[in-house]
C-alpha positions in Angstrom: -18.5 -0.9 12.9 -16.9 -0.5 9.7 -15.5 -3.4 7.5 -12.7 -2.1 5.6 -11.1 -4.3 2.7 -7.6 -3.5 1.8 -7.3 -6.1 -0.9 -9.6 -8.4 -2.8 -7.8 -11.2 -5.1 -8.1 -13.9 -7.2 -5.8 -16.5 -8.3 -5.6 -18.0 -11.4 -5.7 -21.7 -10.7 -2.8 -23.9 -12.7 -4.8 -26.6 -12.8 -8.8 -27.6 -13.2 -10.8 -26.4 -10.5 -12.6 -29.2 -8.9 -15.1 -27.4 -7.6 -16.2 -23.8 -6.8 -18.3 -23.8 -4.4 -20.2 -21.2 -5.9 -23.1 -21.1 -3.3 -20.6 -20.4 -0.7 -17.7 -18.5 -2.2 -19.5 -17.0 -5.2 -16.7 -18.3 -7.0 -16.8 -19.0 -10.8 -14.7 -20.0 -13.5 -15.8 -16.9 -15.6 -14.5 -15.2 -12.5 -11.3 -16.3 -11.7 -10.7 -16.1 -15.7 -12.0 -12.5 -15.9 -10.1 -10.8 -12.9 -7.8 -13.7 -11.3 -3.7 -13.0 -11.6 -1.4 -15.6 -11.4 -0.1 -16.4 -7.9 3.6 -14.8 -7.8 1.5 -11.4 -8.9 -1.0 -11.8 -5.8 1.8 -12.7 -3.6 3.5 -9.4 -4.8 0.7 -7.2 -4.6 -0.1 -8.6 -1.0 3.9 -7.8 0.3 2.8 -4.4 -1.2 0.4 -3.2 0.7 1.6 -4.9 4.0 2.7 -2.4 6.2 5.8 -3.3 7.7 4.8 -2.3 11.0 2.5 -4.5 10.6 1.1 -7.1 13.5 0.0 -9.9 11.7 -2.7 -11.6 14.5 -4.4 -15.0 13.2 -5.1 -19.1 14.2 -1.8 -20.6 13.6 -0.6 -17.7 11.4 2.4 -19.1 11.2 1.6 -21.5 8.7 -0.4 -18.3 6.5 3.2 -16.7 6.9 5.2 -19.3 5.7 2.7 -20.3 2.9 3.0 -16.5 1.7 6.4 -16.6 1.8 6.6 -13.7 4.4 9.5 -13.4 6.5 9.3 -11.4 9.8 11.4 -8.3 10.6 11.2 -7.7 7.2 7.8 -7.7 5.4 6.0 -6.8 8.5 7.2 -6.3 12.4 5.6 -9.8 14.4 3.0 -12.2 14.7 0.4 -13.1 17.6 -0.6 -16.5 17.4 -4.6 -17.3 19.0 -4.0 -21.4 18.8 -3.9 -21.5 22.4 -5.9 -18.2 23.1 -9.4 -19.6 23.1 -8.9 -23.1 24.9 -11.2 -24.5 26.8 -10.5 -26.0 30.2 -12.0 -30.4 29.6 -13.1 -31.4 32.9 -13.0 -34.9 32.3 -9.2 -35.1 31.8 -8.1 -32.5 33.6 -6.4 -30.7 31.1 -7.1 -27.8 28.1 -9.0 -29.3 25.1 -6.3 -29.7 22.4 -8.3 -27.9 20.1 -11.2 -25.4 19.9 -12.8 -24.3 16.7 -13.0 -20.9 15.7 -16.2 -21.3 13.8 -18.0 -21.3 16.9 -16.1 -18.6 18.8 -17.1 -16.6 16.0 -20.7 -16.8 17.0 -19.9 -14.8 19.9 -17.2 -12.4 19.0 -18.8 -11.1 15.3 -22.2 -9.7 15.2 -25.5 -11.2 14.8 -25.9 -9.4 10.9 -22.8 -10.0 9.0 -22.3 -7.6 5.7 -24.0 -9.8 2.5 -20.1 -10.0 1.3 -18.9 -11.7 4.3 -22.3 -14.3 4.6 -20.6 -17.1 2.2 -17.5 -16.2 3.1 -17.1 -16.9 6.3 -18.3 -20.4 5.7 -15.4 -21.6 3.1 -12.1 -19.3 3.8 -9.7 -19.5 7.4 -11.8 -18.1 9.9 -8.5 -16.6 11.6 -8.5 -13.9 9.6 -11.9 -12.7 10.3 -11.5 -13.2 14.3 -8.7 -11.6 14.2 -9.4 -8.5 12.5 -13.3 -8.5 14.7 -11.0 -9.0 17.7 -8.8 -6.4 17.1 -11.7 -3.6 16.2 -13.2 -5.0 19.4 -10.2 -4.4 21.7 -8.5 -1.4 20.3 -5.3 -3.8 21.5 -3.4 -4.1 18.1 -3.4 -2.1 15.2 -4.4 -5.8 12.6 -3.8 -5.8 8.9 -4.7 -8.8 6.9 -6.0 -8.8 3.3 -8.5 -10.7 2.3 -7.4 -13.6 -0.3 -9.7 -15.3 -1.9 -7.9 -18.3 -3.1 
């Protein structure tokens, strides 16, 4: 399978950067100073490679919407939400677990050898993104387009 990235960016941070994470993200301040743009750029640039028959597919992507400031019908077509997708039925109460983390979900859906630019990044940004668009390839269900923001 072929990973495809649409968009990588970086956001220049307002304020001081507590920390990086470097080990995970690869993240650095030399980097974020050398290639990040400020946030209403990013933002921009995002809106303008969304297609707006796009089907945005994510783990409460709702929130990732409203946080973009997207607005549906008009930067892109809908939304599938996978909150409740991957519950578990919890014997002892009788009722679906409440939550279910995608972390582990993605040990089954992604496989075993992971492309070295995705190794540290699936361990510090939403995993909804990455399910999603793994799900999607998987299925053939929805076309799935969701940049990769590295914030």
């Amino acid at each position: 399978m072929r990973h495809i990235i649409r968009q990588n960016v970086y956001i220049k941070q307002d304020r001081p950067v507590a920390s990086y994470l470097t080990p995970l993200t690869g993240l650095t301040e030399e980097l974020l100073w050398e290639r990040g743009v400020p946030l209403v750029q990013a933002l921009a640039s995002v809106r303008s490679i969304l297609p707006r028959d796009a089907v945005l597919i994510g783990q409460n992507i709702r929130q990732d919407v409203m946080w973009l400031g997207l607005k549906e019908g008009v930067d892109f077509e809908g939304m599938q939400d996978l909150q409740g997708l991957y519950r578990i039925w919890n014997e002892k109460v009788e009722a679906p677990m409440p939550h279910f983390a995608l972390s582990c979900l993605l040990y089954g859906l992604l496989p075993p050898r992971l492309p070295a630019y995705l190794s540290g990044f699936l361990s510090i940004v939403r995993f909804s993104v990455l399910s999603c668009f793994h799900t999607c390839c998987i299925t053939d269900m929805l076309p799935c387009y969701m940049p990769k923001l590295l914030i």
